[in-house]
C-alpha positions, -999 to +999 in steps of 0.1 A: +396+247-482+400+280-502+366+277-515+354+274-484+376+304-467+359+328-498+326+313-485+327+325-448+346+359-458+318+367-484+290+355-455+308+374-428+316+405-455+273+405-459+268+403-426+287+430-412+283+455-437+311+451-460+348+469-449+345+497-423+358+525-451+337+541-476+342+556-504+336+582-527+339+601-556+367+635-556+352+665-555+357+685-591+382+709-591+372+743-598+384+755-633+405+781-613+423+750-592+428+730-626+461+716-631+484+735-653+517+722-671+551+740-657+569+765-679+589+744-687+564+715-706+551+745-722+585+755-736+590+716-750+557+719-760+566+748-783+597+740-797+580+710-811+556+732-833+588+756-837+625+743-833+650+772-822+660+781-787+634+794-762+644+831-748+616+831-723+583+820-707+555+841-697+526+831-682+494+846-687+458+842-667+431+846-687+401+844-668+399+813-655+426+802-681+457+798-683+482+807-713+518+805-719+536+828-741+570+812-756+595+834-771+615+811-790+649+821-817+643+802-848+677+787-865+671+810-895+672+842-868+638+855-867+621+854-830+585+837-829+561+841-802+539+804-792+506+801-774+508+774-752+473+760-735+484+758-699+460+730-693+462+705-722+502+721-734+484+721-770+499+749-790+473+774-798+492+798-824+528+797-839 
């Protein structure tokens, strides 16, 4: 019985065209309507290259890119300034 309920919805799928939607692909997004990470995955993102406590975010357009800037107080006192890429969260500079 199931083989033959497969047989007339593949017939009748053939027949009529297959399902009454279509589909198709997403249109790219334009580099300027990338995604970006939030401030704060860019701030996780740099107190893994650099442990301490973050004193601030800034976030920086470059073009058609997107940068963040974390000011971060390492436990030894000196303040150190992390690129974050704002569309991959890989840290650019330390």
């Amino acid at each position: 019985m199931v083989v033959y309920m497969r047989s007339v919805l593949l017939t009748w799928l053939l027949l009529c065209g297959g399902p009454a939607y279509s589909w198709s692909a997403p249109e790219p997004l334009h580099a300027a309507q990338q995604r970006t990470i939030t401030e704060s995955q860019a701030a996780s993102a740099a107190l893994r290259a650099v442990p301490g406590k973050v004193l601030g975010v800034q976030k920086i357009q470059n073009g058609e890119r997107v940068l963040y800037k974390v000011k971060i107080l390492t436990d030894d006192g000196r303040v150190r300034i992390v690129t974050v890429d704002g569309s991959t969260g890989n840290v650019l500079s330390r």
